[in-house]
C-alpha positions as CSV (number, residue, x, y, z in Angstrom):
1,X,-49.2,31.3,16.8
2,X,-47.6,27.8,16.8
3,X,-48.4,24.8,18.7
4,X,-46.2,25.1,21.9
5,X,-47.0,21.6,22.8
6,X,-44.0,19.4,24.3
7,X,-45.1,16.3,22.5
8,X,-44.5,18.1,19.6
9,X,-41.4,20.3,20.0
10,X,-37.7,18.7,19.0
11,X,-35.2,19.5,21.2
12,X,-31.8,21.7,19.3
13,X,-28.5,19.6,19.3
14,X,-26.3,20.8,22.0
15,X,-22.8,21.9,20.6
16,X,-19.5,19.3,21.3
17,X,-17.4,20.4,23.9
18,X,-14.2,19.0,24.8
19,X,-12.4,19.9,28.5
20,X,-9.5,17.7,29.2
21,X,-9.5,17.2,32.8
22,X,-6.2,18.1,33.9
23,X,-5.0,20.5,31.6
24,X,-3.2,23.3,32.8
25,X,-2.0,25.8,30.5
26,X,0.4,28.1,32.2
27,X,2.1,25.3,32.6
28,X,2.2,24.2,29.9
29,X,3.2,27.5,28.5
30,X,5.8,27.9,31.1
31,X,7.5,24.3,30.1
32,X,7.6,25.3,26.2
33,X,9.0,28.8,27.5
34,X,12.0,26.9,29.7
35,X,13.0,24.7,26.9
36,X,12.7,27.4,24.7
37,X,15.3,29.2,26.4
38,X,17.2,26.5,27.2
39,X,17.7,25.5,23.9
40,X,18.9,29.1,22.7
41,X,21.4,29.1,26.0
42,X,23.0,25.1,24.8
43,X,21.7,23.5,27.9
44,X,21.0,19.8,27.3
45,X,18.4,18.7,29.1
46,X,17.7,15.2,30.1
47,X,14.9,13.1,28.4
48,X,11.4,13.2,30.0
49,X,9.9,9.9,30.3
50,X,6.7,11.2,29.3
51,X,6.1,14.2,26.4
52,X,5.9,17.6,27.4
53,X,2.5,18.7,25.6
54,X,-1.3,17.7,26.5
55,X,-1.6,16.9,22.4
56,X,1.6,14.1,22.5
57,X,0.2,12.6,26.1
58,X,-3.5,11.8,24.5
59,X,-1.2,11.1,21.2
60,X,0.4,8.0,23.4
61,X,-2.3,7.1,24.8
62,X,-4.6,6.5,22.0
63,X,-1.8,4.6,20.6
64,X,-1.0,2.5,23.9
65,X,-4.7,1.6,23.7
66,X,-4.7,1.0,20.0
67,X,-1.8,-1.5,20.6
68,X,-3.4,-3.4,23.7
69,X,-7.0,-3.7,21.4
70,X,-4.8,-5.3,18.9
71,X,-3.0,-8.0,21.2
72,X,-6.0,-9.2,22.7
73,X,-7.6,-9.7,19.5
74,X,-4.1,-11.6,18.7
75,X,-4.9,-13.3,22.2
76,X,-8.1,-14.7,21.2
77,X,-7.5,-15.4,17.9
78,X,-5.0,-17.8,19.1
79,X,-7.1,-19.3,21.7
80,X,-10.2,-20.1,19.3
81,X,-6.8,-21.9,17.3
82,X,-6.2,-24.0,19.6
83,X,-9.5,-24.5,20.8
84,X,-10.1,-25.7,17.4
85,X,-7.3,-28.0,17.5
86,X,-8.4,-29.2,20.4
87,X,-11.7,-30.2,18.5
88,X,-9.9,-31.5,16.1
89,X,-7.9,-33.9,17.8
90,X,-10.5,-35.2,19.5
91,X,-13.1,-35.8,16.8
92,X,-10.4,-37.6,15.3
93,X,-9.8,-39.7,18.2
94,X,-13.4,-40.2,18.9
95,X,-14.3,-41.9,15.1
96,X,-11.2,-43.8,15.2
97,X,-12.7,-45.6,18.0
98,X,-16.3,-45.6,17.7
C-alpha cells in the first residue's frame, strides 16, 4: 500500500499534440491530385499567390515573422542611435556654454 495522498502525488506529463486549425486534408489531397494530373496532361497552370501545402504556408509564415522580428530590432537599434546622438549633441552644447 502507498501513500495515495494529493500533496504527495506528481502529476504524468501530458503528451504534445499539434492540430493546425484549418487543415483540411482531402483537400489537400485533392489539389496535389489535380496538379498531379495536370502536369502529366502539359497543362500550365497559373501561379498561386500563396503555396499549395499546409507545410509551405506555416513555412512562410515563420519566415514573414522571422523577417518583421528582425526590422524592428533594425528599427530600434536605429532609434537608440540617434537618440544617442541626440545626447550627444547636446552635452556638447551644454559644456560649451556652461
Amino acid at each position: 500500500m502507498g501513500l495515495n495522498i494529493p500533496f504527495f502525488s506528481q502529476r504524468k506529463p501530458r503528451a504534445f499534440q499539434l492540430k493546425p486549425r484549418y487543415y483540411d486534408e482531402h483537400k489537400e489531397r485533392l489539389a496535389e491530385s489535380e496538379e498531379r494530373v495536370r502536369k502529366q496532361l502539359g497543362i500550365e497552370q497559373e501561379k498561386a499567390s500563396q503555396p499549395t501545402t499546409y507545410d509551405q504556408r506555416i513555412r512562410g509564415k515563420f519566415r514573414e515573422s522571422i523577417e518583421g522580428a528582425t526590422q524592428r530590432k533594425n528599427a530600434k537599434l536605429r532609434l537608440s542611435f540617434v537618440i544617442a546622438i541626440i545626447f550627444f549633441i547636446a552635452y556638447m552644447l551644454y559644456n560649451q556654454y556652461v
